[in-house]
N, C-alpha and C positions, 0 to 999 in steps of 0.2 A: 814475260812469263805467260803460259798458256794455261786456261782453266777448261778441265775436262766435264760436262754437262750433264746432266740424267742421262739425254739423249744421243750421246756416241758424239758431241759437237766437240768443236773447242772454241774457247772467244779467249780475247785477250783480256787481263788485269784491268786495263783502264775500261774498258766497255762492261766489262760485271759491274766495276764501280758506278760507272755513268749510272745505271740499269737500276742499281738498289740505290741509288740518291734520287733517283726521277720517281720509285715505286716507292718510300719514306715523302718525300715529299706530296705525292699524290694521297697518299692515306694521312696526312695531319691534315691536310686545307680539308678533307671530305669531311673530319672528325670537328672542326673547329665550330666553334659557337655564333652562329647564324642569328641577325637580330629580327627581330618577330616583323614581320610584314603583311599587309593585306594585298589584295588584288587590283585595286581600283574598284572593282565593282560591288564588293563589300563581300562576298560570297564565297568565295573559292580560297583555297587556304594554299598559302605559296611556302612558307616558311614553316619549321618543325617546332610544336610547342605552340599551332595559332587555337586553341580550344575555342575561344569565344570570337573568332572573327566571324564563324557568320552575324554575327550581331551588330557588324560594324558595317555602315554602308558609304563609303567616299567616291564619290565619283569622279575625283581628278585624281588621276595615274597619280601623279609626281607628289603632292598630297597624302595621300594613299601610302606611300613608303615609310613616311616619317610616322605614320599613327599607330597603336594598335591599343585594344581592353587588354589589359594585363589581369584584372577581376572583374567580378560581377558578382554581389552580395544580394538577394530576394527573401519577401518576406509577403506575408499576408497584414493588409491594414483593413480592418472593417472590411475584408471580403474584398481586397482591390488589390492587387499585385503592385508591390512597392518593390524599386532597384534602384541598385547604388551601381552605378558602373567604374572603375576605376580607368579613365584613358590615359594614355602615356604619350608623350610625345621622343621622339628619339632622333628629330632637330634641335642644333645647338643652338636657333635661333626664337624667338617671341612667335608663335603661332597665332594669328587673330582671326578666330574662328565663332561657326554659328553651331547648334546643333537642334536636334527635333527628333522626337521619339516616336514609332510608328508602331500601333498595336494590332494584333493579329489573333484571331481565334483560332479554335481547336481546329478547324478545318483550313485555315490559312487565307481566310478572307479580313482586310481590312476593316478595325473598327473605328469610327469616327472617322474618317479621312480628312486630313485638311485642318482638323482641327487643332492640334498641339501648334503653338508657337515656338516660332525660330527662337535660340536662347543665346543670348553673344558669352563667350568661352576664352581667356586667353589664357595657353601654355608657354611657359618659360621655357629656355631653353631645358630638355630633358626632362619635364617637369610629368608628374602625376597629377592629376584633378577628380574629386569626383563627381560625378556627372548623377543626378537623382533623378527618377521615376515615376509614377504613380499613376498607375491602367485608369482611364477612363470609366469602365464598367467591370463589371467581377465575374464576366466571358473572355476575359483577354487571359489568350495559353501560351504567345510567345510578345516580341521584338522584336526592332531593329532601332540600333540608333543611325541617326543619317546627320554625318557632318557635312560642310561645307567653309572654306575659306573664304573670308572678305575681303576684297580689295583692296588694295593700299589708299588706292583714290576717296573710298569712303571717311576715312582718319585723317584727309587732309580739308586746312577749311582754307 
């Protein structure tokens, strides 16, 4: 059977069908729900729905995929910028991680450098934690958190 087109054509039965199963098919994968991702480099937003990933800074690519803030709750404590960050992991495995909060004034310079200690952090598989805050000085106008993975070899004695 021959199917006559907008355009003066004709195509056969089976090739219209091919055509609307490959064009349904292409419009649900595009529609489908994408898990939040960051970049590796904490900055750049890959995935729809990343609101708070510039806050997230992971520097290893493959790391990077499994992480992301799902929230971020802030408050004023005695004039000091207090956050709750909510991170997620969306490995089905034990994550043993560090992390370190980096504060940033109104102009985007570094305050205290160096100074926040590394925090050891493990997420279960799929697991939510929240990860707490509190600025240094009561000039701090952003963040970043900076994760890092620890080696296996460290957990072995």
């Amino acid at each position: 059977m021959k199917i006559k087109t907008p355009m003066n054509t004709t195509i056969s039965k089976r090739s219209f069908l091919l055509i609307a199963a490959l064009s349904t098919t292409l419009f649900i994968s595009a529609c489908k729900n994408v898990p939040p991702v960051t970049s590796g480099t904490g900055i750049d937003q890959i995935a729809p729905g990343q609101k708070f990933s510039k806050h997230l800074q992971v520097h290893n690519p493959e790391l990077a995929t499994k992480l992301h803030i799902s929230d971020i709750r802030s408050r004023t404590n005695n004039d000091l910028l207090e956050v709750n960050l909510s991170l997620t992991s969306t490995y089905k495995k034990t994550l043993k991680l560090q992390y370190q909060f980096t504060w940033f004034d109104k102009d985007g310079f570094v305050l205290e450098a160096g100074k926040s200690p590394w925090q050891p952090l493990s997420l279960h598989g799929m697991q939510t934690a929240t990860v707490p805050g509190l600025a240094p000085t009561n000039q701090v106008a952003s963040f970043s958190l900076y994760v890092r993975e620890v080696p296996e070899e460290f957990f072995k004695f």
